[in-house]
N, C-alpha and C positions, 0 to 999 in steps of 0.2 A: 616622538610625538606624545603629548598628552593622550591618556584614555578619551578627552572627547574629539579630540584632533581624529584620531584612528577611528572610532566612530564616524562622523563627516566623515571620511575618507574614504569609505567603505562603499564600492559597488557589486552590487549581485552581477550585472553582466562581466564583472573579470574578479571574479569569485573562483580562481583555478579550481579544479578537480581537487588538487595536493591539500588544497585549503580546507576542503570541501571534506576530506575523509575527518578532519577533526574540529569542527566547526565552533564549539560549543563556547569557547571561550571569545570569540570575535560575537556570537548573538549576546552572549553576559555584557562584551563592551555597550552594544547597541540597545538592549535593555534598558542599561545605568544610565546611558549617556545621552541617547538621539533613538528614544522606540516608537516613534516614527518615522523613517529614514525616508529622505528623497532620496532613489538613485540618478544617475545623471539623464537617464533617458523620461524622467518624469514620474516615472514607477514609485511605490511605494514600497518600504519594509515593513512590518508590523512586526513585534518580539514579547512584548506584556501579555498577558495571559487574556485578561479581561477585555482586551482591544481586538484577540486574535479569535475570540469568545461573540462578540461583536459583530465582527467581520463574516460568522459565519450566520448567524443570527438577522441580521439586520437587513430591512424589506428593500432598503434602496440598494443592497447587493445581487448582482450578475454574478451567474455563471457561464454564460453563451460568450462563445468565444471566437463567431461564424466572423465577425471584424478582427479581433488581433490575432487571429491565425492565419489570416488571408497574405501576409506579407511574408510570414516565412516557408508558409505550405503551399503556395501559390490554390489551384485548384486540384490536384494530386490526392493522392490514394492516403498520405496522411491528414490531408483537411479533414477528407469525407469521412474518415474514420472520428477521428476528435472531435469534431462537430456534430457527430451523429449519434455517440455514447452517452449515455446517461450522465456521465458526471459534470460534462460542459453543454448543459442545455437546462434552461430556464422551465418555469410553468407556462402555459399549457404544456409544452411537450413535455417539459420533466415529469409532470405529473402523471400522466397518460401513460410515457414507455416505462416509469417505476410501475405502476399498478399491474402493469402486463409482466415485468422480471422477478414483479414479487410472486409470482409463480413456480418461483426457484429456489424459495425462501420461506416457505410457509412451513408453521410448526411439524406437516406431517410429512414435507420433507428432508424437515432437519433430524426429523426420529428416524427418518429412514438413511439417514444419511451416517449419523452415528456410530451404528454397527460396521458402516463400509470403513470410516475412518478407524476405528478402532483394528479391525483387521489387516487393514494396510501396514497399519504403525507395527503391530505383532511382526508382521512378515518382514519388513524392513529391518525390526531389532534381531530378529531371529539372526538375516545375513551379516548386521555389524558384530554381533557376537562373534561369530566364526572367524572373522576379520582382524581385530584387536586392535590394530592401528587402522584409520580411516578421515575420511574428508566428508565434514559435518554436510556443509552445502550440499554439494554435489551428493552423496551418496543416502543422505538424510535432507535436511530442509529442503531441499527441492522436490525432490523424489514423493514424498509425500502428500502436497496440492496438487503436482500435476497430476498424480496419480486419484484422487478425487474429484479434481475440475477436469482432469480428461474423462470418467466416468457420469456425471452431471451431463456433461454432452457428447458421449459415446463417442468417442477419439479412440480409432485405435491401438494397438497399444505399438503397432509398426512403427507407426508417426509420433507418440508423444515425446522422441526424443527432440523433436522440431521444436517444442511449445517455448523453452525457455529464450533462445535465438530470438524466437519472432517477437518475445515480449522486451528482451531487453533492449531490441534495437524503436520499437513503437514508443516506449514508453522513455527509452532517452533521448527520441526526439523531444519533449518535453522540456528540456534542461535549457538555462538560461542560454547558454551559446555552446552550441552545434555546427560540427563542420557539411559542407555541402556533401563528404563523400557519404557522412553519417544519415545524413537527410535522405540521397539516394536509396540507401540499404534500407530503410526505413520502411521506404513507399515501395521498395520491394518487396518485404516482409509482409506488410498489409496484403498485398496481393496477392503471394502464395498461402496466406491465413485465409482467404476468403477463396481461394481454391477448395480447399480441405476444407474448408464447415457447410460451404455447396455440394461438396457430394455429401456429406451426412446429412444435411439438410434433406436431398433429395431422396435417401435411401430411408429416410425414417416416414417423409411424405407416402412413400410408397407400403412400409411398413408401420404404420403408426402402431401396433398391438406389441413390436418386437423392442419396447425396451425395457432394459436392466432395472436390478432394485439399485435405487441413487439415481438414476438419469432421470432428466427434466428437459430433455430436447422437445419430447414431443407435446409439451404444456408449451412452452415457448411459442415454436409451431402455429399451434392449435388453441392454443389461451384466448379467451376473449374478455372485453372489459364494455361493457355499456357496445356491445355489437363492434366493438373495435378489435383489431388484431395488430402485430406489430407486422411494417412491410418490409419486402425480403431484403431493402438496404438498412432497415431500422434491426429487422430479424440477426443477419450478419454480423451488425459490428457490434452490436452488444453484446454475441457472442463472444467476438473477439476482445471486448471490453472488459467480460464477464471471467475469459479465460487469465486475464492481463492483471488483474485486479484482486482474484484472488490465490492466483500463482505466485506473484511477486510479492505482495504484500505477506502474505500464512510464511512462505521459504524468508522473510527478512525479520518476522518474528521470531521461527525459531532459531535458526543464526544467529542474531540479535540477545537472545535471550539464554545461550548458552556461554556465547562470549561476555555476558555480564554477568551471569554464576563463577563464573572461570576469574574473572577478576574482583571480584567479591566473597572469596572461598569462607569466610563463616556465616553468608549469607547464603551460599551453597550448603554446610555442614547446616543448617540450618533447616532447610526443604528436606537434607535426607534423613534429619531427626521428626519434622513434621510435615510430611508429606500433604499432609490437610491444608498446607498455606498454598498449594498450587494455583488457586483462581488468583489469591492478591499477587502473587508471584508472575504471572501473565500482565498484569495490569501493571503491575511498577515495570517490568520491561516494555509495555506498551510506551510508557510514560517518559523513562529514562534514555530508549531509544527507539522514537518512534519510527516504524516502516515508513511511511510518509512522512516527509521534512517540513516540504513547503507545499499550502494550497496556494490557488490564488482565486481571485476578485474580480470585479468592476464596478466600480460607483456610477449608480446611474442619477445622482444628488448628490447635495452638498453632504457631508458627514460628518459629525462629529470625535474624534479618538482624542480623549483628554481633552488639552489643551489645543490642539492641532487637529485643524479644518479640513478633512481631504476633499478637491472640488471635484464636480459631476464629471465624467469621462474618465478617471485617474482607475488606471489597474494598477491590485493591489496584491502583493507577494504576503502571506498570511502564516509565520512562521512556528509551523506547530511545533518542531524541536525548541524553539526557543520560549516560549507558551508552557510549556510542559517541564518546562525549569526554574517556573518564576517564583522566585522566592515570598511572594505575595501571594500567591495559591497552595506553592507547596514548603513543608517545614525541610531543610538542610536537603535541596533538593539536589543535591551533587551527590550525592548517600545515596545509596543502596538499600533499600529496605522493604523486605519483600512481604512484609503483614504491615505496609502503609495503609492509614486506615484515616479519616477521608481518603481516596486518590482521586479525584475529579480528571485524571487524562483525557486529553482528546485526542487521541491518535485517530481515529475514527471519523472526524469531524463532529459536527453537530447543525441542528436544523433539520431543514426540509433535503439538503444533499448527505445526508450521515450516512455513510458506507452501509448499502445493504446485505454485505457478506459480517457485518461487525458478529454477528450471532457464532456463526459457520467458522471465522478464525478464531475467535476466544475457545472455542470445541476443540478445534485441530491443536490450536496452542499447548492447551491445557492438558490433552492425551499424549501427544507428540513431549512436552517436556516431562512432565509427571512420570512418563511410563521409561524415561529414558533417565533420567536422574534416578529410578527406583531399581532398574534393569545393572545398570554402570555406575557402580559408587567410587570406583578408583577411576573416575574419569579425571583427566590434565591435558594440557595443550603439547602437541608434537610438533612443532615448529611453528613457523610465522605465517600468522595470516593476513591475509588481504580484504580491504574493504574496496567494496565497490565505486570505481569512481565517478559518484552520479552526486548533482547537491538536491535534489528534489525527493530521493529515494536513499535510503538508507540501510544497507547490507554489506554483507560479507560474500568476497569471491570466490575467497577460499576459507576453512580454518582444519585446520587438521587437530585431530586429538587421538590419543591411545585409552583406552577402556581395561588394558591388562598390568 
């Protein structure tokens, strides 16, 4: 087939997984060829930079997802989650439950937060030294948020081996197609997650004086906003959202960002000649592979994208991997280049929904690569690694490397 043939041809809902771990060349076809794609079920694709820009920007877009969720989550324990988290709910309520979690997020507890990340990271490198061969994900990129986002909301430290389970089965309910057993496990997971945040919930209600320096359960709690509080199902799943969101997202950054030094090595030789390029160095790996792949939409009006009219009702797949490659935003955007200077990435989104952890993961990123590129300079890959097979999220399941 012709590159626009394969374009046309192209739908997200049988988008396999196998496809899905290297996608970047089938979003280039849809780019060039058809960037605005119908898929068959009426859904949209978006891949242009400035349409994906748009999309997040623009007043006649929906976030609330209380309608196209209703047919795959029936009324279950993953509706009430997704439909109750801040990132799939519109104004008033978006506005309201953000004002109340921006209490998780404010300057003085990003200072105080700092020091806890920087300490974590120290002790982490401490054990991969000892080590010499090890597994980035698992023993590093994960290791590292949950151990932050469990201390934010006092998780103990019994239970945080739970967090990553629960999040990857929540949050790849998400993916275009999902089996029923995967759905079960799903609205399982929800269930035993909101087990464990009701007893902290209730043990901090009882102790409100007894938290940690980092924790922010008991602002959450206790936060008010114009005499408002969040309620105990609003309280919960943004917990769980809170925990889902920057657990996955921070462990796919640096995964992400180490497997792209690793195949860029004078881009690597590079970071360990100037350590001072670590911020732009975060951000072209935000760029090049973002932890979030695809948002999505709903047009509640007609809308304009170029040439191509999407009408009122049309949900819309908003593809920030493919956005974040567009050769109209960014110069030789297949390159590696880690003192990229404009970067305009959105990994993060943009607008009134922009990820309210974007501060908290550029931190973790930045100490997390920085202090590990400076610690291990004969670092190299020990065999093969696995990407995670999700199309909406973008990581690694495994990658091993040696340090000696």
């Amino acid at each position: 087939m012709s590159d626009l043939e394969t374009a046309k041809a192209f739908d997200l809902n049988e988008f396999d997984k196998k496809k899905a771990g290297d996608p970047f060349a089938m979003y280039r076809l849809l780019r060039e060829n058809d960037p605005v794609h119908q898929n068959s079920d009426g859904s949209y694709f978006l891949t242009r930079y400035d349409d994906v820009v748009q999309s997040f920007k623009h007043p006649g877009m929906s976030s609330d997802k209380k309608v196209a969720f209703k047919p795959r989550f029936g009324d279950g324990p993953l509706y009430t989650h997704h439909t109750t988290s801040l990132v799939f709910n519109d104004p008033p309520i978006h506005t309201r439950v953000r004002k109340l979690l921006a209490a998780a997020f404010t300057p003085r507890k990003l200072s105080e937060l700092e020091p806890v990340v920087e300490r974590v990271i120290d002790d982490l490198l401490d054990r991969l030294g000892s080590m010499g061969d090890f597994e980035i994900i698992e023993d590093y990129a994960l290791a590292l948020p949950t151990q932050v986002i469990s201390d934010m909301l006092g998780v103990p430290e019994e239970q945080r081996h739970l967090l990553r389970g629960y999040s990857n089965l929540i949050l790849g309910a998400l993916d275009p197609v999902v089996s029923g057993e995967d759905l079960r496990r799903g609205e399982a997971a929800v269930l035993e997650f909101e087990d464990l945040l009701n007893e902290l919930i209730a043990r901090r209600r009882e102790e409100p004086g007894g938290s940690q320096i980092g924790e922010v359960l008991s602002a959450l709690i206790f936060g008010e906003v114009d005499g408002e509080r969040l309620s105990p199902v609003e309280l919960v799943q943004n917990c769980i959202f809170l925990l889902n969101a920057g657990h996955e997202t921070t462990a796919n950054l640096i995964g992400n960002s180490i497997d792209m030094l690793l195949a860029a090595p004078d881009q690597l030789q590079r970071l360990q000649d100037r350590p001072e390029l670590i911020r732009t160095t975060i951000e072209e790996s935000l760029r090049y592979q973002s932890p979030l792949q695809i948002g999505n939409r709903k047009a509640t009006e007609d809308v304009a994208f170029g040439k191509t009219t999407i009408p009122a009702g049309s949900f819309i797949h908003c593809c920030i991997a493919a956005a974040n490659r567009d050769p109209a935003q960014f110069d030789d955007p297949e390159y590696v280049d880690i003192s990229r200077s404009p970067n305009r990435q959105i990994a993060f989104g943009m607008g009134k929904h922009i990820c309210m952890g974007n501060t908290l993961g550029r931190i973790e990123g930045r100490i997390a690569i920085g202090k590990f590129i400076e610690r291990f300079p004969d670092l190299r890959r020990n065999g093969e690694s696995r990407q995670s097979p999700r199309v909406r999220f973008r990581g690694f399941d495994s990658l091993p490397v040696s340090v000696t």
